[in-house]
N, C-alpha and C positions, 0 to 999 in steps of 0.2 A: 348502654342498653343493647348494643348491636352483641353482645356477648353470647357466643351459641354455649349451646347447654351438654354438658358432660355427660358423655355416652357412657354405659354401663353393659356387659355382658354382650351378648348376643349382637347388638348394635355396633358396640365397637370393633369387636372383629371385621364384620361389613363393612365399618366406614375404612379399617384399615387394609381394607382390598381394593377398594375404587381411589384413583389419586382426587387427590384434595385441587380443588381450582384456585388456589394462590397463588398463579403466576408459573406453575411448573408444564404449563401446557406449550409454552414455546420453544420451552429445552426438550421436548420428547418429539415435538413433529423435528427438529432438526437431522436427528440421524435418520430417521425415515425418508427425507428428502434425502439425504447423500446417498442410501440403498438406492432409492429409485432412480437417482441422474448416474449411477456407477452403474447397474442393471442394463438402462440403455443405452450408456456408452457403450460397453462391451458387446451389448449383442448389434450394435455397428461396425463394432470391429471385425465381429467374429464373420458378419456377414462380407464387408470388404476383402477377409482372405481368403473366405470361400468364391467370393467371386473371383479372386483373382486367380485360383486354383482349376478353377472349370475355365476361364479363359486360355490359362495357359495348356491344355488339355485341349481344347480347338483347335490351339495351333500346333500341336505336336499330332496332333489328328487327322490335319491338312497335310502337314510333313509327308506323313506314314503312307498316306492314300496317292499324292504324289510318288512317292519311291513306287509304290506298287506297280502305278499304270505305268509309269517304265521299266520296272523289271517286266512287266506283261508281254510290253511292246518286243521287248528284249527278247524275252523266249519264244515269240511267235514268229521273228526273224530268226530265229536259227531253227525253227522248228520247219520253215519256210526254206531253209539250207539244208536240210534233213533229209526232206524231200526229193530236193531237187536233187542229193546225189544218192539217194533210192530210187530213182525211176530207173526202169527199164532199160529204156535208150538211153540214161547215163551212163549204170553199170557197165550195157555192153559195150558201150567207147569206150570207156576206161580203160576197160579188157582186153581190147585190141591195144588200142596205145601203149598197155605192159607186155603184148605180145603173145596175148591167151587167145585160143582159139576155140571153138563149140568142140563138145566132144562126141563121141561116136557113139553106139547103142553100147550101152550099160553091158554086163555080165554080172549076176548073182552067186555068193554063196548058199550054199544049205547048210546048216551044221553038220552034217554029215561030212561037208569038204568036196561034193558035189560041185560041178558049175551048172548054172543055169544058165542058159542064152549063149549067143555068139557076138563073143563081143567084137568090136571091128576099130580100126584105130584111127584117129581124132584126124579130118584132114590138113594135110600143109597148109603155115600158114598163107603162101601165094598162090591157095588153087583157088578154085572159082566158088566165088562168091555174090549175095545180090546184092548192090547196091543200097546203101540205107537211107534214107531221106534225114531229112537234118532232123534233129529230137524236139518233141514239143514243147519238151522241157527242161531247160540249158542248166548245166551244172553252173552252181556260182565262177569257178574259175574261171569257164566260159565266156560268162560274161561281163567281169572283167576285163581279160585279154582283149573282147571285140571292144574296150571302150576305149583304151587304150589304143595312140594310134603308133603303128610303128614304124623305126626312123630306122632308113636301112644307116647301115654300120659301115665308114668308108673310113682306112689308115689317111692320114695326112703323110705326101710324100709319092706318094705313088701312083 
């Protein structure tokens, strides 16, 4: 008597869109379960190499900014060496110690081939000169040399 009754037209097409509850409801949640534990494995995974990918970017980041503040350091000591054989009182030692000497009033041309002024000639370098105070600001060789202590130089023998 349990015997359901044969669908005709319009009914049966409906019944044959909805599944039937004999037993086919355990086979259909199965692959939905694998979608779903595959779904969030991967998006575990996916997030594992993302992080490992911004971690390693940290440290190549750390890297980078390290390098920098020593190249920094780097060019501000020599920018610091720069200096100190641009100053004034350095040039002018210098110049002496190559054996240059100030020179005398200028004389101009004109384009015409004119001279302008009286020029007058640079004086010797052993005439009188003023005295220069030490520089305020010491060429690097400078000071080196002064750290440096020096060992007079005696032949063995004699």
């Amino acid at each position: 008597m349990s015997r359901k009754p044969e669908l005709r037209g319009r009914a049966a097409r409906l019944a044959r869109l909805f599944p039937s509850a004999t037993g086919s409801g355990q086979a259909a949640r199965t692959p939905f379960v694998l979608l779903v534990v595959l779904l969030l494995g991967g998006g575990l995974i996916g997030l594992l190499v993302l992080n490992s990918a911004l971690s390693e970017g940290v440290f190549k980041m750390g890297d980078l900014q390290r390098d920098t503040k020593n190249l920094t350091d780097e060019e501000q000591a020599l920018q610091r060496d720069i200096d100190a054989y641009s100053a004034p009182d350095a040039l002018q030692r210098r110049a002496r110690e190559l054996g240059m000497v100030p020179g005398g009033d200028p004389a101009f041309l004109d384009p015409d081939g004119t001279v302008k002024g009286v020029p007058s000639p640079a004086p010797a370098a052993g005439g009188t000169q003023t005295s220069m105070s030490a520089p305020l600001v010491l060429a690097p060789e400078a000071l080196t040399a002064a750290a440096q202590p020096s060992t007079p130089t005696t032949t063995p023998g004699r």
